[in-house]
KEVEX-439378 format. One record per residue: residue number from 1; residue in one letter; x, y, z negated of N, C-alpha, C in turn. Coordinates in nm, 2 decimals. Each point is the difference from the previous one (the first is absolute). Last residue first. Example, Ala and Ser with C-alpha at 12.3 -4.5 7.8 and 13.67 -1.06 7.14 Angstrom:
BEGIN
<2; "S"; <1.28; -0.22; -0.71>; <0.09; 0.11; 0.00>; <-0.08; 0.11; -0.08>>
<1; "A"; <0.03; -0.57; 0.01>; <-0.09; 0.12; 0.00>; <0.09; 0.12; 0.00>>
//
This chain:
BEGIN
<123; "X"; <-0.44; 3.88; -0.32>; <0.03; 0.13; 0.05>; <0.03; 0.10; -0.10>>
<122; "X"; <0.01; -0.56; 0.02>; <-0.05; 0.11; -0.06>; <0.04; 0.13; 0.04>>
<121; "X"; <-0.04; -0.61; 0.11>; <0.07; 0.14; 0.02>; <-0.05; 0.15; -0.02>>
<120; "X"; <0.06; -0.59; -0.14>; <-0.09; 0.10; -0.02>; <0.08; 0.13; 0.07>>
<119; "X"; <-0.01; -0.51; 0.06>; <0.10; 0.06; 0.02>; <-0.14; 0.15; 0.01>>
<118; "X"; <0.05; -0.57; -0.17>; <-0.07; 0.11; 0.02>; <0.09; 0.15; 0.00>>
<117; "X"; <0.04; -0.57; 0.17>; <0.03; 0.11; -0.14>; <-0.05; 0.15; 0.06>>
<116; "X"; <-0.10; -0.61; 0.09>; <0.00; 0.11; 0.01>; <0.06; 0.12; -0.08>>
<115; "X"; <-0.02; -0.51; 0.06>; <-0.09; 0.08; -0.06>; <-0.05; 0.13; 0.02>>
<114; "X"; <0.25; -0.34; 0.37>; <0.01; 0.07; -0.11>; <-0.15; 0.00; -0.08>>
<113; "X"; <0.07; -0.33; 0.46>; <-0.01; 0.15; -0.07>; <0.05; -0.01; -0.14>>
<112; "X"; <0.06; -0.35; 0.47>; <-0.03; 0.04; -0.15>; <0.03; 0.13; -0.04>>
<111; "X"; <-0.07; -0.14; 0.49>; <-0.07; -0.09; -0.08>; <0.01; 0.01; -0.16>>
<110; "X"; <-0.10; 0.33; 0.43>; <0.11; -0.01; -0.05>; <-0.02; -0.16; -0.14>>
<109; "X"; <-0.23; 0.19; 0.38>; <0.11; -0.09; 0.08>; <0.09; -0.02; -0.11>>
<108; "X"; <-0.37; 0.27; -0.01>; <-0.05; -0.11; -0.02>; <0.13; -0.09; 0.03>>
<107; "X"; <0.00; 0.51; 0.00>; <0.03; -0.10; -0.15>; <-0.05; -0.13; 0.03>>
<106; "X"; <0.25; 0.28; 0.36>; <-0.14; -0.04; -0.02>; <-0.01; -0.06; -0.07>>
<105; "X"; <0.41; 0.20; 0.16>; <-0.10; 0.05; -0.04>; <-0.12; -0.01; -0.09>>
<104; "X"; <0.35; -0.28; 0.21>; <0.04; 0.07; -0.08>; <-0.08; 0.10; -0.07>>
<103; "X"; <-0.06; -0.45; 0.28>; <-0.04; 0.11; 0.07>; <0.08; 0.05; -0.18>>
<102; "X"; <0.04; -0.52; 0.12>; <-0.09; 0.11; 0.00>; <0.06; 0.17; 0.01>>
<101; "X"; <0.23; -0.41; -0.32>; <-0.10; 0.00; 0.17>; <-0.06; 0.10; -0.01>>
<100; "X"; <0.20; -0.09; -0.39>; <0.12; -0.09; 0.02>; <-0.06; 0.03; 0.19>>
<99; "X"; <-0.05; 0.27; -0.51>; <-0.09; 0.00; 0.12>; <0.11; -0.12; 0.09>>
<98; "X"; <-0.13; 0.33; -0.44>; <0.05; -0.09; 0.02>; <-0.04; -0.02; 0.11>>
<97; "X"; <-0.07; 0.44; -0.36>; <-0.06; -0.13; 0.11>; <0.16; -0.09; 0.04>>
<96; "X"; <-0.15; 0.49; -0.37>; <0.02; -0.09; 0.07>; <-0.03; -0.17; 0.08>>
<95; "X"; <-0.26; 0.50; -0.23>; <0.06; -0.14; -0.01>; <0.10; 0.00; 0.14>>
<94; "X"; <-0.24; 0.43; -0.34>; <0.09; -0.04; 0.18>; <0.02; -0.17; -0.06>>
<93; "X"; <-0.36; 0.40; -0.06>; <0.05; -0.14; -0.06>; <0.08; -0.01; 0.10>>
<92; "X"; <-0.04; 0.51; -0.06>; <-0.10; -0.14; 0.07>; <0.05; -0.11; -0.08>>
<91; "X"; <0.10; 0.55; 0.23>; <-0.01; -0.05; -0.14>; <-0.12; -0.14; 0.03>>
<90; "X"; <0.21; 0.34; 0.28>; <0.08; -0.19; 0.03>; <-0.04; -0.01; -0.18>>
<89; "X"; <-0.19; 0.43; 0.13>; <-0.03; -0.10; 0.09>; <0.05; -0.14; 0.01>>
<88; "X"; <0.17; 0.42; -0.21>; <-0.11; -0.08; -0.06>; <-0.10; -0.10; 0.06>>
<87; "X"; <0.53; 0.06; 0.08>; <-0.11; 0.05; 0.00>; <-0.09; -0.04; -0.09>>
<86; "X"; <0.59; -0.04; 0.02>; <-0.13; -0.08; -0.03>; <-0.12; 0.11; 0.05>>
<85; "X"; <0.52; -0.03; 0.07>; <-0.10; 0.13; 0.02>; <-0.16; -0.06; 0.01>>
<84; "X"; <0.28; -0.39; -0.01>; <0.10; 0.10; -0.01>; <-0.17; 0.06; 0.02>>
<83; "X"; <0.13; -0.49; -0.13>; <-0.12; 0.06; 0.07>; <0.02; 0.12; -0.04>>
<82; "X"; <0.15; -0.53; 0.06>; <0.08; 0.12; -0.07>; <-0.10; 0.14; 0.11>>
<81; "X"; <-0.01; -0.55; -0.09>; <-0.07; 0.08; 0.04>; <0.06; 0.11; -0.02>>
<80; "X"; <0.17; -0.54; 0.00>; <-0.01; 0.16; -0.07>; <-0.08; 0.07; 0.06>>
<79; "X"; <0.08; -0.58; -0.05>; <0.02; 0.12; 0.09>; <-0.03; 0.14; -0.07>>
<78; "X"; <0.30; -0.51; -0.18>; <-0.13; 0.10; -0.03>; <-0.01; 0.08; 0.15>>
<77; "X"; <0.25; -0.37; -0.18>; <-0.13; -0.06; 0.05>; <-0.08; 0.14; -0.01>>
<76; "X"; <0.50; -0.05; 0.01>; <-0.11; 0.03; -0.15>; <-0.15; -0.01; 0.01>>
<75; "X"; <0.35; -0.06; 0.34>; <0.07; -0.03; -0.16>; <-0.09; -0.03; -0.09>>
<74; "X"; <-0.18; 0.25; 0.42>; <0.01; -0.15; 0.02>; <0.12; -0.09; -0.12>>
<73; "X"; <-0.22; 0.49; 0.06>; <0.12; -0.03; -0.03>; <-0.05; -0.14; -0.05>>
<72; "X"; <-0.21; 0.43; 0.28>; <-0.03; -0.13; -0.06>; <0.19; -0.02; -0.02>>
<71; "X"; <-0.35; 0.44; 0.15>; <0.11; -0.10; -0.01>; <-0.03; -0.07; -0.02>>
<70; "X"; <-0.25; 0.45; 0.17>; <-0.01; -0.14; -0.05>; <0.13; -0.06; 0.01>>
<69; "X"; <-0.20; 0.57; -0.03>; <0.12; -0.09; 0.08>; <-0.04; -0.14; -0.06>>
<68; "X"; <-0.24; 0.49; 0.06>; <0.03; -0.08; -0.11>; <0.09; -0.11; 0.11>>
<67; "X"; <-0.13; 0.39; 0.14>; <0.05; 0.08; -0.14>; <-0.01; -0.15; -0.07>>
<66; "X"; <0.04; 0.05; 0.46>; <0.09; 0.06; -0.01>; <-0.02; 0.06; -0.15>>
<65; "X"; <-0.43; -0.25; 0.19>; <0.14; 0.00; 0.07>; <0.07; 0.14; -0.01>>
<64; "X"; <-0.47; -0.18; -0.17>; <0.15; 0.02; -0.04>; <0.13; 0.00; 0.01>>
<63; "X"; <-0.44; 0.08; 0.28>; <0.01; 0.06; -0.15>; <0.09; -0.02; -0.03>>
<62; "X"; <-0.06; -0.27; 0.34>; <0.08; 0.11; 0.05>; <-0.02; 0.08; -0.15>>
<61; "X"; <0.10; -0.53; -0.08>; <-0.14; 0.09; 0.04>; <0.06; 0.16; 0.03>>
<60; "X"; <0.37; -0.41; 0.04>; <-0.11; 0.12; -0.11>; <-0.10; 0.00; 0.05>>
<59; "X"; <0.41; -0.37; 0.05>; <-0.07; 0.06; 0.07>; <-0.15; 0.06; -0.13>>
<58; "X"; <0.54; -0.27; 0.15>; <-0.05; 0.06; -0.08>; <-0.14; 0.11; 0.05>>
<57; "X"; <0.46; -0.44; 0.04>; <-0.09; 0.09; 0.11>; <-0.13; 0.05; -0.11>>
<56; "X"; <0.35; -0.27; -0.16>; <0.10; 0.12; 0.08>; <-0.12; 0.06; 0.07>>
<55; "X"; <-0.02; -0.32; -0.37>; <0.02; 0.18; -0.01>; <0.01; 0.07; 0.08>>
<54; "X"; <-0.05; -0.51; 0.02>; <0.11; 0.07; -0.03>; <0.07; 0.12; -0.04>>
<53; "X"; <-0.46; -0.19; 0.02>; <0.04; -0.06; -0.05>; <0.14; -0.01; -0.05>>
<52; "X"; <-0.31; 0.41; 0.19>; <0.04; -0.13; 0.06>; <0.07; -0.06; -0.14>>
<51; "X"; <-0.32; 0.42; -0.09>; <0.16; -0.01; 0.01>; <-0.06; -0.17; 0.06>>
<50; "X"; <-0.37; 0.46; -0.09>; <0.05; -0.17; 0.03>; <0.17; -0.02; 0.02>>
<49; "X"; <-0.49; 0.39; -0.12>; <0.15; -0.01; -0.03>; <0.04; -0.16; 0.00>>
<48; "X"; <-0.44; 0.22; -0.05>; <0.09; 0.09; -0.03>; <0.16; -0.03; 0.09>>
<47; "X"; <-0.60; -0.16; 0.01>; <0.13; -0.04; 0.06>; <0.09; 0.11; -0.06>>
<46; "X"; <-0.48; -0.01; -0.19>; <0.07; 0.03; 0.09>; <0.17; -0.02; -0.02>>
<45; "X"; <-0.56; -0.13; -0.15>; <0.15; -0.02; -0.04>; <0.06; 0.08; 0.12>>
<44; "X"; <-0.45; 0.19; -0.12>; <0.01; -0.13; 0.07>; <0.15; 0.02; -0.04>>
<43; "X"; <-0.32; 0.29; -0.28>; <0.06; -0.01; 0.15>; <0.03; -0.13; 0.03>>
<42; "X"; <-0.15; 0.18; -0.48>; <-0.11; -0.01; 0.15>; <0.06; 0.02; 0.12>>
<41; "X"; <0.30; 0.10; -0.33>; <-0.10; -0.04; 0.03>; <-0.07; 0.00; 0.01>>
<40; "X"; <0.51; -0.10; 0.13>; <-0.10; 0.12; -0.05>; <-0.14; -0.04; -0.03>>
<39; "X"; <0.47; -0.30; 0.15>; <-0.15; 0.00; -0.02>; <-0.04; 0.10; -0.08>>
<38; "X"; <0.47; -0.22; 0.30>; <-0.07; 0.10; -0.10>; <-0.15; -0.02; 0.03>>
<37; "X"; <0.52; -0.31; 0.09>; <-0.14; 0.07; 0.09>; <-0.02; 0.11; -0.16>>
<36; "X"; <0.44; -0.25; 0.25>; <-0.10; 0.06; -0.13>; <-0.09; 0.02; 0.05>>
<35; "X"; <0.34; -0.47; 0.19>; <-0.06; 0.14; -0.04>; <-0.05; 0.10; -0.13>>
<34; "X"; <0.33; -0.43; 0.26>; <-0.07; 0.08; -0.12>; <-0.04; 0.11; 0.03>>
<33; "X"; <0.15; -0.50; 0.21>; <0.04; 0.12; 0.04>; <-0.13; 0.09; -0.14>>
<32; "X"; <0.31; -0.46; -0.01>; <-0.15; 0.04; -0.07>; <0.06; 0.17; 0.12>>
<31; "X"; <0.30; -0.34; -0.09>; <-0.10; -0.09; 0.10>; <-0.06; 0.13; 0.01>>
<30; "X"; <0.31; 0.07; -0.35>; <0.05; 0.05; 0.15>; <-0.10; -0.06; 0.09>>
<29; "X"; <-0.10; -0.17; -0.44>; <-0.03; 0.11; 0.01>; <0.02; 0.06; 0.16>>
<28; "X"; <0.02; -0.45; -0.27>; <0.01; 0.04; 0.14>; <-0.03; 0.16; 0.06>>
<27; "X"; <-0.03; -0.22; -0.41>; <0.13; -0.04; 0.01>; <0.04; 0.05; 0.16>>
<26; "X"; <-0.37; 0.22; -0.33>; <0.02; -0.10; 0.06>; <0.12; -0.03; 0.05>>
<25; "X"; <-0.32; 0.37; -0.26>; <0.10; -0.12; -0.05>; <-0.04; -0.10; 0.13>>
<24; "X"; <0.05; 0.53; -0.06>; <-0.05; -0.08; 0.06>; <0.05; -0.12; -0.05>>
<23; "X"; <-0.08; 0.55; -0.13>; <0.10; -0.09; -0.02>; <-0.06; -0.14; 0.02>>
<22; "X"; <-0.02; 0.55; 0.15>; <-0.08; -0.13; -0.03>; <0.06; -0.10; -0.02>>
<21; "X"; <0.05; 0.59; -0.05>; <0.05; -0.13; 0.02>; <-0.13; -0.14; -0.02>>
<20; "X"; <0.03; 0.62; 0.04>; <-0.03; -0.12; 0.02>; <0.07; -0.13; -0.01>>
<19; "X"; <0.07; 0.56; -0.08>; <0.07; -0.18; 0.07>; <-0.10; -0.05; -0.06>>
<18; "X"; <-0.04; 0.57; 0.08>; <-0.03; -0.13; -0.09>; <0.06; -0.13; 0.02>>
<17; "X"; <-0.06; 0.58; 0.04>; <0.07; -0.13; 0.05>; <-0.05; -0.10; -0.11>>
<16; "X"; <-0.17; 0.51; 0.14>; <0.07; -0.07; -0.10>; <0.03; -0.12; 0.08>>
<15; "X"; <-0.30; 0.36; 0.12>; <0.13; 0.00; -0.01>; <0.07; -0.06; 0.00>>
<14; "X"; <-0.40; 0.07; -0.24>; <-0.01; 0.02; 0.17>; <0.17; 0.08; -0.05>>
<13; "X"; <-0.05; -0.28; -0.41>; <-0.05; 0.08; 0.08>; <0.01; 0.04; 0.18>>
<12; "X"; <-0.09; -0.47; -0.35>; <0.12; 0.08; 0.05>; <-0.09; 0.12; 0.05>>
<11; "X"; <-0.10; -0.53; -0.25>; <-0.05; 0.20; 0.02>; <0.12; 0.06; 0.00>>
<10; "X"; <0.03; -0.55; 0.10>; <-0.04; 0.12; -0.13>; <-0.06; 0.12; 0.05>>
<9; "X"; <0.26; -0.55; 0.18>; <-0.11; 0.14; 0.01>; <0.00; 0.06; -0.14>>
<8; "X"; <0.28; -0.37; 0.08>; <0.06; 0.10; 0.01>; <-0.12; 0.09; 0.06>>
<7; "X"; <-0.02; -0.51; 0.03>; <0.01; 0.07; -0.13>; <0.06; 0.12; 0.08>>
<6; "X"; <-0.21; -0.52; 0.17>; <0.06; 0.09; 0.00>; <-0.01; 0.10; -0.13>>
<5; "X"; <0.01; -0.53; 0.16>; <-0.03; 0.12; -0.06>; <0.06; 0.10; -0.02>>
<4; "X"; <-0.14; -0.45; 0.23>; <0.06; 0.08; 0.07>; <-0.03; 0.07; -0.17>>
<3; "X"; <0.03; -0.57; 0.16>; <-0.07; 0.13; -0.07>; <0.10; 0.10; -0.01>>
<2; "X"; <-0.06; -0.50; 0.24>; <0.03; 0.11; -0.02>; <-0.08; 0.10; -0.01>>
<1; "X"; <0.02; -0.55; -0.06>; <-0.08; 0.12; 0.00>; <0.09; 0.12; 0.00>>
//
């Protein structure tokens, strides 16, 4: 069974920065390509943010392109979220995902999730 959890939301101000981390237990982690998504609410989940299984190919939603960045450090079974000149708009649950097929985007392709961490943003 692999289980995902993540940590590093809080309340930050418009502005502010935050990391993200999800920490993955499986032996095969590098298999796994990873995503984030987000959920506001009463909205539908939305796609954030994907890294390849190698790191090397990496892909945003245009909103957060050039203020948050995705890693992963395949040592440590973890990926990162790192989320620069926060809005009050990327305020949301962010989970992470897992995913071995399929499309990068589209949460149904992704097969194990997180709990979730909550990322409050305050004007």
């Amino acid at each position: 069974q692999v289980q995902l959890v993540e940590s590093g939301g809080g309340l930050v101000q418009v502005g502010g920065s935050l990391r993200l981390s999800c920490v993955v237990s499986s032996r095969t982690f590098s298999s796994y390509s990873m995503g984030w998504f987000r959920q506001a609410p009463g909205q539908e989940r939305e796609f954030v943010a994907a890294v390849s299984g190698s790191g090397l190919n990496k892909y945003y939603v245009d909103s957060v392109k050039g203020r948050f960045t995705i890693s992963r450090d395949n040592a440590k079974n973890t990926v990162y979220l790192q989320m620069n000149s926060l809005k009050p708009e990327d305020a949301a649950v962010y989970y992470c995902a897992a995913k071995t097929f399929g499309s990068f985007i589209e949460p149904h392709d992704y097969a194990y999730w997180g709990q979730g961490t909550q990322v409050t943003v305050s004007e």
